[in-house]
TINULO-784770 format. One line per 4 residues: number of its first residue (from 0); their letters; for each residue x, z, y of C-alpha. Coordinates in nm, 3 decimals, padded with zeros to 5 digits. Layout:
TINULO-784770
NUM) A) X/Z/Y  ... $
This chain:
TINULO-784770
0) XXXX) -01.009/00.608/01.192  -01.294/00.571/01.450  -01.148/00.355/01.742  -01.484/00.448/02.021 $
4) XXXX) -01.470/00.449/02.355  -01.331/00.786/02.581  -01.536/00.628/02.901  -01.791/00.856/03.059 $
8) XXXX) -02.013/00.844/03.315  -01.992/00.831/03.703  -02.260/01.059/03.733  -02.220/01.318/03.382 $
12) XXXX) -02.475/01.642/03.332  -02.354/01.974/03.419  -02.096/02.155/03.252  -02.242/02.403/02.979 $
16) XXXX) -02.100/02.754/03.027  -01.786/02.820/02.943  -01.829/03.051/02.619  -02.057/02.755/02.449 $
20) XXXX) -01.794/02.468/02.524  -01.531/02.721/02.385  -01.730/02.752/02.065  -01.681/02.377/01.949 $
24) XXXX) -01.396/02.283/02.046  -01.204/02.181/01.716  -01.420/01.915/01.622  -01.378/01.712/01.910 $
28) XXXX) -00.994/01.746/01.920  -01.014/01.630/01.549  -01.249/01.360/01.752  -00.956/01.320/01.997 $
32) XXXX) -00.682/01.309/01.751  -00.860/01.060/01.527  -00.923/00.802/01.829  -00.592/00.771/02.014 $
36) XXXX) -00.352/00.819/01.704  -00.540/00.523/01.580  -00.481/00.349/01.902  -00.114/00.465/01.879 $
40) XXXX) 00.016/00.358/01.553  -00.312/00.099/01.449  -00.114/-00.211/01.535  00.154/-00.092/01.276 $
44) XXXX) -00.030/00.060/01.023  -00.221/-00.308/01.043  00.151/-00.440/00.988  00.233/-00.261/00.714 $
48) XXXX) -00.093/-00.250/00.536  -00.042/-00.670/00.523  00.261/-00.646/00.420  00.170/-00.370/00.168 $
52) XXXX) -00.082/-00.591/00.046  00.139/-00.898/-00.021  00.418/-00.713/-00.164  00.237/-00.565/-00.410 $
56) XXXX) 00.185/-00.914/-00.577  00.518/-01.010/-00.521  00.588/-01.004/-00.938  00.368/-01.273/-00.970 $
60) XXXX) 00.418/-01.445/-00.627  00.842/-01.488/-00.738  00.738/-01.549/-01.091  00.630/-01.897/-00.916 $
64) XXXX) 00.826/-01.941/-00.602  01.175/-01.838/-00.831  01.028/-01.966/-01.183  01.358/-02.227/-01.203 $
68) XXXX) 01.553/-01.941/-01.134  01.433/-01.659/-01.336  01.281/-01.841/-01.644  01.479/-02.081/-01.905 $
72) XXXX) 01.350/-02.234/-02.236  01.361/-02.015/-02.555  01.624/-02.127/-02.789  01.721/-01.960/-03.107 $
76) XXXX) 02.109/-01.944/-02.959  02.215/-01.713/-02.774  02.561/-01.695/-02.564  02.798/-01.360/-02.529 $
80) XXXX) 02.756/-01.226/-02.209  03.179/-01.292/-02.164  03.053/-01.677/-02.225  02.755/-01.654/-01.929 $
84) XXXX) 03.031/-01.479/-01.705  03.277/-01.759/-01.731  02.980/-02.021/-01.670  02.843/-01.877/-01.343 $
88) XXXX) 03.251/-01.838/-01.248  03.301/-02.194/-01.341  02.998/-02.266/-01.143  03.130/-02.089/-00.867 $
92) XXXX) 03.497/-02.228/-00.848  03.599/-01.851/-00.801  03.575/-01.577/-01.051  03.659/-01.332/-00.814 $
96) XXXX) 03.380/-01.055/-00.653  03.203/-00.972/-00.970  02.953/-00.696/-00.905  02.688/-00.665/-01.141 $
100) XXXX) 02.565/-00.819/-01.455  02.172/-00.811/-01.567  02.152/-00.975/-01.912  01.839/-01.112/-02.017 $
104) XXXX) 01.586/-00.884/-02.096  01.339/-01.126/-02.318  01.386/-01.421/-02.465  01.253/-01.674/-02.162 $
108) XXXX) 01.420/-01.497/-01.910  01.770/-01.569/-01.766  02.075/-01.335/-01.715  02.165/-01.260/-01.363 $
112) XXXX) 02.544/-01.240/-01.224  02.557/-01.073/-00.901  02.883/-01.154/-00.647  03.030/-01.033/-00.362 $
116) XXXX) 03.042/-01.277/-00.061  03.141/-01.364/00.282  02.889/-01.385/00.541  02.646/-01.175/00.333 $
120) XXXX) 02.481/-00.894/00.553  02.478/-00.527/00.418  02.362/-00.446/00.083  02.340/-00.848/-00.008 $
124) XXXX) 02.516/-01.035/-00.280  02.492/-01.348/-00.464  02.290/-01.389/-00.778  02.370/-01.654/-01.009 $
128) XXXX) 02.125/-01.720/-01.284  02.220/-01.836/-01.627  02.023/-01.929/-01.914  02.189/-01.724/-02.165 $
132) XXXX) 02.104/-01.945/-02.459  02.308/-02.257/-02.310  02.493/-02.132/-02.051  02.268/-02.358/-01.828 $
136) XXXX) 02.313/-02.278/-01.442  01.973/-02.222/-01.344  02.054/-02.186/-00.997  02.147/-01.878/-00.693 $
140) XXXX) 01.991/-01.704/-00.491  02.078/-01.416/-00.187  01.954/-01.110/-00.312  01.910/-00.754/-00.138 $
144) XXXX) 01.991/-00.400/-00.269  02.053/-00.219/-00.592  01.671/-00.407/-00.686  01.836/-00.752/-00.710 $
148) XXXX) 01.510/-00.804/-00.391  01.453/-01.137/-00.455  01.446/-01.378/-00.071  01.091/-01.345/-00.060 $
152) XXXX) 01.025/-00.994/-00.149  01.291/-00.919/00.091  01.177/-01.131/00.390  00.805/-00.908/00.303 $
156) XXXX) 00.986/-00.593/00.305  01.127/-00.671/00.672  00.794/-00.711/00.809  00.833/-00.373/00.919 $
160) XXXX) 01.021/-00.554/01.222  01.402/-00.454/01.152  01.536/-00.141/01.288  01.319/-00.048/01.565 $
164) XXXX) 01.025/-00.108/01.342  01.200/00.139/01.097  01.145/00.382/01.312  00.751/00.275/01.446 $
168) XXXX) 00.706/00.254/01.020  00.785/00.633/01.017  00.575/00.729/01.320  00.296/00.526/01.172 $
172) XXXX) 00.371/00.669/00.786  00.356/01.044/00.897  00.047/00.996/01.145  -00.139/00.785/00.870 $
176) XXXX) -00.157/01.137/00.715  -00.268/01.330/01.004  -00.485/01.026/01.103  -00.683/01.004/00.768 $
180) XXXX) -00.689/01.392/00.742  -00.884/01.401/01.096  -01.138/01.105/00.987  -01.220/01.323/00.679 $
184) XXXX) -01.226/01.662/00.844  -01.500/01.451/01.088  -01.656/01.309/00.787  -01.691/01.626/00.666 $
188) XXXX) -01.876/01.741/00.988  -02.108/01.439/00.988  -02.225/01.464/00.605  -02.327/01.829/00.662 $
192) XXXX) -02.560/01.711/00.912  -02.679/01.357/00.790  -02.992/01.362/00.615  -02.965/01.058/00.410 $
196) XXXX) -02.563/01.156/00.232  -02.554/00.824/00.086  -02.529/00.627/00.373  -02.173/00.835/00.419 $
200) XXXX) -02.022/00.708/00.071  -02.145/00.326/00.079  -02.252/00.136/00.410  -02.591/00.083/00.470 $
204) XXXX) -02.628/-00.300/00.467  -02.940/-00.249/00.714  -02.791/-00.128/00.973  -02.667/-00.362/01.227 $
208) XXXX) -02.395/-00.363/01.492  -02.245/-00.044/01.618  -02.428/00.158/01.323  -02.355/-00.095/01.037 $
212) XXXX) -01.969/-00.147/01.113  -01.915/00.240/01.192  -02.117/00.252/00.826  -01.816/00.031/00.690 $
216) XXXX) -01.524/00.211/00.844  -01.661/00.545/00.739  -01.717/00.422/00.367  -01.425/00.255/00.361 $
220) XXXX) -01.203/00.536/00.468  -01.302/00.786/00.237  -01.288/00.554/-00.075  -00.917/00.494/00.055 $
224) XXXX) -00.827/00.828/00.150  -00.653/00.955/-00.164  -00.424/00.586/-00.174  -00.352/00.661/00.206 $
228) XXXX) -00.224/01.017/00.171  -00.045/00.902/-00.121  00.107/00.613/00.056  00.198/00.838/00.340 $
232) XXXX) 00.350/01.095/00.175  00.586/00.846/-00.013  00.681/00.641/00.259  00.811/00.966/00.412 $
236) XXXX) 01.048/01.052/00.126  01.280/00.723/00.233  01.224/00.711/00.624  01.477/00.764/00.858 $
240) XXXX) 01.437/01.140/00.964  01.175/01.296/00.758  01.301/01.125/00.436  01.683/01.289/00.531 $
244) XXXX) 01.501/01.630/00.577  01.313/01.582/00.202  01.653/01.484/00.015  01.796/01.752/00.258 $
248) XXXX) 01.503/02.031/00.055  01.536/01.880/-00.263  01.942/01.933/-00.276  01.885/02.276/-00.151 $
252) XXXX) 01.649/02.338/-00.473  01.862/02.142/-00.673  01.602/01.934/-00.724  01.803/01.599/-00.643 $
256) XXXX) 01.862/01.303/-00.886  02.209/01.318/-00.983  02.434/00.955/-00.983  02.664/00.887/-01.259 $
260) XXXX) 03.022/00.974/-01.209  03.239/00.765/-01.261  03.584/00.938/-01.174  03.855/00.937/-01.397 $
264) XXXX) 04.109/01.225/-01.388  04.443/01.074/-01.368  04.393/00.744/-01.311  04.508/00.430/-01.228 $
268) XXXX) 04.278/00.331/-01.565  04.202/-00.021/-01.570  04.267/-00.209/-01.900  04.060/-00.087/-02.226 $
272) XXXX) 04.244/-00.036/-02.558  04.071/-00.316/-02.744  04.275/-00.560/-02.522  04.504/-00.656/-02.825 $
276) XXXX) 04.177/-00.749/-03.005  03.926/-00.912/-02.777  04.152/-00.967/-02.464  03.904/-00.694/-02.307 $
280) XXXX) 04.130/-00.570/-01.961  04.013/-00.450/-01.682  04.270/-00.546/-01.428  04.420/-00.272/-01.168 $
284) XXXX) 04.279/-00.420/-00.890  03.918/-00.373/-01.048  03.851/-00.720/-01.134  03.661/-00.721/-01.475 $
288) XXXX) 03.751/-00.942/-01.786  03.410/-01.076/-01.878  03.441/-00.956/-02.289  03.432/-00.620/-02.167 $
292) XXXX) 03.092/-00.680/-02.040  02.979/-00.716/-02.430  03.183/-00.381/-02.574  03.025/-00.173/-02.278 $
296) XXXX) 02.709/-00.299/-02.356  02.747/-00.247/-02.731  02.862/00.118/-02.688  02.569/00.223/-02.417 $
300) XXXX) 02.328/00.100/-02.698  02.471/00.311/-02.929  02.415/00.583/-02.675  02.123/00.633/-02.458 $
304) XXXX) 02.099/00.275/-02.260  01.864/00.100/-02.541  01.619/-00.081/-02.289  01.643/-00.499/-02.269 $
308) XXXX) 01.632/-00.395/-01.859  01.964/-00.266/-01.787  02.273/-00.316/-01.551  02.674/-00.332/-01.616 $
312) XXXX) 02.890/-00.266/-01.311  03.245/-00.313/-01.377  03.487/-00.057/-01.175  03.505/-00.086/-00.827 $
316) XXXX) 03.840/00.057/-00.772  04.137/00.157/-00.968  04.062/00.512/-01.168  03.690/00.451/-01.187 $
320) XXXX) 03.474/00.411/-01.512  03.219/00.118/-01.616  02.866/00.200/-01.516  02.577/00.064/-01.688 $
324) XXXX) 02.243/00.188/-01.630  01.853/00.124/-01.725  01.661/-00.031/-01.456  01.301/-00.028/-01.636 $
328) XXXX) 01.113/00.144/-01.383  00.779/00.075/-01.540  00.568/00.356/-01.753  00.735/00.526/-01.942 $
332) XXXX) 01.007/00.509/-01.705  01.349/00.466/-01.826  01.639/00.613/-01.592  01.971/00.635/-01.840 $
336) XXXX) 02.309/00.559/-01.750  02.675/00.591/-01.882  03.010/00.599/-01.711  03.240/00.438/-01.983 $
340) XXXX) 03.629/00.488/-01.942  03.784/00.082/-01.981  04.060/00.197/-02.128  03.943/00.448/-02.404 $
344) XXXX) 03.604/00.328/-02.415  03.449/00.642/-02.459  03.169/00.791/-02.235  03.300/01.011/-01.926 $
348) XXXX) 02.930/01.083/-01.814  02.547/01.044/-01.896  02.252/01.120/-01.692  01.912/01.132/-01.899 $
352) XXXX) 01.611/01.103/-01.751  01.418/01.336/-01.945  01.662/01.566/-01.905  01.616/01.559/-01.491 $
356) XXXX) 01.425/01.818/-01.318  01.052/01.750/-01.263  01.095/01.650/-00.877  01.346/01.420/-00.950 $
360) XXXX) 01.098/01.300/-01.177  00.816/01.309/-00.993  00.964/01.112/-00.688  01.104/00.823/-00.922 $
364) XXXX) 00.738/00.779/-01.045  00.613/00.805/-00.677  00.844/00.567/-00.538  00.773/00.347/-00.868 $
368) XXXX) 00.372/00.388/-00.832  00.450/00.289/-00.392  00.615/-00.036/-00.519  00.360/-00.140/-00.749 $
372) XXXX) 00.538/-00.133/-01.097  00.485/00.199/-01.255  00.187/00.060/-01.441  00.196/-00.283/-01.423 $
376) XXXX) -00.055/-00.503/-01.304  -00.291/-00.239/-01.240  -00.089/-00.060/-01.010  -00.028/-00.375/-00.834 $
380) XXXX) -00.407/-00.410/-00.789  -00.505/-00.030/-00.666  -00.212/-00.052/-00.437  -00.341/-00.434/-00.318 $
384) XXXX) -00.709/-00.295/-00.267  -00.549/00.021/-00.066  -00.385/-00.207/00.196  -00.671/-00.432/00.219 $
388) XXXX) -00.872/-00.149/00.261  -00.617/00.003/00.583  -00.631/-00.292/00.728  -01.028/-00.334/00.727 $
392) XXXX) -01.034/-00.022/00.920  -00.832/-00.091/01.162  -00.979/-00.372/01.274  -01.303/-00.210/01.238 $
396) XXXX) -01.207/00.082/01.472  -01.123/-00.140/01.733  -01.414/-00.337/01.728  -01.604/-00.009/01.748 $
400) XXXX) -01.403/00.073/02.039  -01.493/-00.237/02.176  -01.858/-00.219/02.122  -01.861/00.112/02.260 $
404) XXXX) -01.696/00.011/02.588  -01.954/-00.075/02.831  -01.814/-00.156/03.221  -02.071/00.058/03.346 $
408) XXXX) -02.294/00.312/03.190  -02.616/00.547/03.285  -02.554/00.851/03.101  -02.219/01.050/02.889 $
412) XXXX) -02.131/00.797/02.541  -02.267/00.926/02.234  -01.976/00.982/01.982  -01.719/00.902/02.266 $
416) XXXX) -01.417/01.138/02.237  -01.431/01.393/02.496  -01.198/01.379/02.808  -01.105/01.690/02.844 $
420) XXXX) -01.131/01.889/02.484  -00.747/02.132/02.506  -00.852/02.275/02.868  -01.187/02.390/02.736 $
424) XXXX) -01.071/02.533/02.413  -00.944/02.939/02.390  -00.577/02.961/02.494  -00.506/03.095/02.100 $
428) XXXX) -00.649/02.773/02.060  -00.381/02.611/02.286  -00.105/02.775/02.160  -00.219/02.730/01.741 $
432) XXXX) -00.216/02.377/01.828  00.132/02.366/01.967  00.272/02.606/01.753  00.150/02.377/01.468 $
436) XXXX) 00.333/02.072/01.695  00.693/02.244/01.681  00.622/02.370/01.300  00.556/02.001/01.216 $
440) XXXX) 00.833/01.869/01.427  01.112/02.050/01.214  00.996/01.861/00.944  00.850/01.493/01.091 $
444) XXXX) 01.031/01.485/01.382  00.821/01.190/01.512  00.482/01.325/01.435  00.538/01.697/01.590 $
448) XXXX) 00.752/01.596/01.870  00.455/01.367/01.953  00.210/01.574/01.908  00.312/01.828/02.080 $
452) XXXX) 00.371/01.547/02.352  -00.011/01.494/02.317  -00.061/01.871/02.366  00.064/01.964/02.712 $
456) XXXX) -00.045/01.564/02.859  -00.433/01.641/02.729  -00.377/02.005/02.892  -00.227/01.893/03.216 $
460) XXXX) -00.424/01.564/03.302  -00.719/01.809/03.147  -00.664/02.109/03.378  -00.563/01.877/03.753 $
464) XXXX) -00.898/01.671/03.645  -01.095/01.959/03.654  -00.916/02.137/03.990  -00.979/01.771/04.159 $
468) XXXX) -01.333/01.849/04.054  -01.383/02.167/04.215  -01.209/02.074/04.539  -01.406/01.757/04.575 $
């Protein structure tokens, strides 16, 4: 993204003839597109590169800032998840609100116990963390979503500025595309002519100034590219408008990820049939006896749920099944779940993953691979060197800008992106362009609408520049 200045000169050469200016016209709208989307949405692709960066070392940035909470000593004991239950409920003076329950997945780690709570916002509950050896309280925390987000990861994730900045995050997501696509297509123009091609991969650490930071950007950007696009295209798939129009295709082609159900056909079902046994019940009101936790558990590993990483969700309402489900969301992924009738304890429904269709597939390893844990530490690393990379380059493109805004200059700016490029291009041209706008705009409704935006301003200011012109 080459931020350089659109000044030209008081005094600028003659116009070339019409049929030459309407030969080349592409390249500098490319040119065009490149500079002011970059002014447009730089700030906040800046923004979200930063945060980008830090969140994908959040693993090892809560490993220290939560290590009380999410670590406790190995012990060779180890306490029924019914026994961890009653200690975070003791802990809490109420046993009432019981979402979720996370049991340890290695020995070191603790088990979580989600709540409902007053005064929590949307999608918040409290997690109280137990060491599942003793029973040990090792303290609570707020946490966000069906992740468990711990404080900090979530306080990262809302560097996107809150709602408004929801929205700016998908105008900057879709243009980061278009943006990146332009600097290549220009990239492409300038390595066909350059006679030394290496200075196009890897700056040039002789050149100075202007020619060594433009060097940078341009290096930069294409080692980057195929982490932008990729970045881009799965920030889309859970924005606001674009991301409704991709689940929107993907039910359509059946291509969806289907959710457990867990329905139960004439019910009011709420206490199991091993109540006379283990005093399992789940009550009518959907509050959970904590030994059921341990039978549901025992039967989904029977089953399909046989990863350390999983989740038991007791029924919400009166008629509805258990649901416990595998959250291991590094390679190889593992998606299973079970809906377990309480009272019959047998299985009602079972999503596998390898039985899902390949998009469902392939946008539960993208969305993995965007938050860093599909592969570990690595991922975390490519994805860190992306966003450092984004944000070099936009702070490189304005201080090209800036170097290539003098107050007063002699002769037209070399490289400067042309004033006036849509009112000397072919009207096919014109109307390809805007076509393309409203094509887009169906689609990502804040990149076409936009664009097209961009389209009839350049034409306008384009075409009553040029008449003032003439008359003067």
């Amino acid at each position: 993204m080459t931020l350089t200045s659109s000044e030209s000169a008081p005094h600028s050469p003659p116009s070339p003839p019409a049929t030459s200016r309407r030969r080349g016209w592409f390249v500098p709208l490319l040119l065009r597109l490149h500079f002011y989307a970059g002014i447009l949405v730089g700030p906040f692709i800046l923004i979200a590169a930063v945060s980008g960066a830090l969140y994908a070392l959040t693993p090892q940035l809560e490993q220290a800032v939560y290590a009380e909470q999410l670590r406790a000593p190995d012990t060779q004991t180890s306490l029924t998840l019914a026994e961890q239950i009653e200690a975070a409920a003791d802990y809490r003076g109420d046993p009432s609100g019981l979402l979720a329950v996370r049991p340890a997945p290695e020995p070191g780690d603790t088990t979580r116990i989600m709540y409902a709570e007053d005064g929590l916002g949307p999608s918040e509950s409290r997690a109280v963390f137990v060491d599942p050896g003793t029973g040990e309280i090792r303290g609570d925390l707020v946490v966000y979503g069906t992740s468990g987000a711990t404080p900090l990861r979530t306080w990262i994730s809302n560097l996107h500025l809150g709602d408004a900045g929801r929205l700016y995050s998908e105008l900057a997501a879709s243009w980061l595309g278009i943006v990146v696509v332009a600097g290549l297509g220009l990239w492409i123009v300038r390595i066909r002519k350059s006679r030394v091609k290496g200075d196009l991969l890897r700056p040039n650490l002789a050149h100075k100034g202007y020619r060594g930071m433009l060097g940078w950007h341009t290096s930069i950007g294409i080692w980057v590219i195929l982490g932008a696009l990729f970045l881009s295209a799965t920030g889309i798939t859970w924005s606001q408008y674009a991301g409704n129009n991709v689940s929107s295709l993907r039910a359509a082609l059946d291509w969806g990820t289907p959710s457990i159900d867990t329905s139960l056909d004439g019910g009011t079902a709420s206490a199991d049939e091993h109540a006379g046994h283990n005093g399992a019940m789940t009550a009518p009101t959907g509050a959970a006896n904590p030994a059921t936790f341990d039978a549901i558990l025992a039967i989904a590993q029977e089953e399909n749920v046989n990863t350390g990483q999983v989740e038991i969700r007791p029924p919400t309402e009166p008629g509805t099944a258990w649901a416990i489900r595998e959250i291991k969301s590094s390679f190889p992924t593992e998606g299973d779940s079970l809906a377990i009738n309480g009272i019959t304890m047998q299985v009602v429904d079972r999503i596998d993953f390898a039985d899902l269709p390949l998009a469902a597939k392939l946008a539960s390893w993208g969305i993995n691979l965007h938050m860093g844990v599909m592969f570990g530490l690595v991922n975390q690393l490519v994805l860190f060197v992306v966003a450092v990379g984004l944000a070099a380059m936009v702070v490189l493109g304005y201080l090209l800008w800036w170097k290539r805004r003098p107050p007063r200059v002699t002769g037209p700016v070399v490289g400067a992106p042309p004033r006036r490029v849509l009112p000397t291009a072919p009207w096919w041209g014109i109307g390809a362009v805007g076509v393309a706008a409203v094509l887009i705009g169906f689609w990502l409704p804040l990149v076409g609408w936009t664009l097209l935006g961009f389209v009839i301003l350049d034409t306008v200011i384009g075409v009553t520049r040029s008449r003032g012109t003439k008359g003067g």
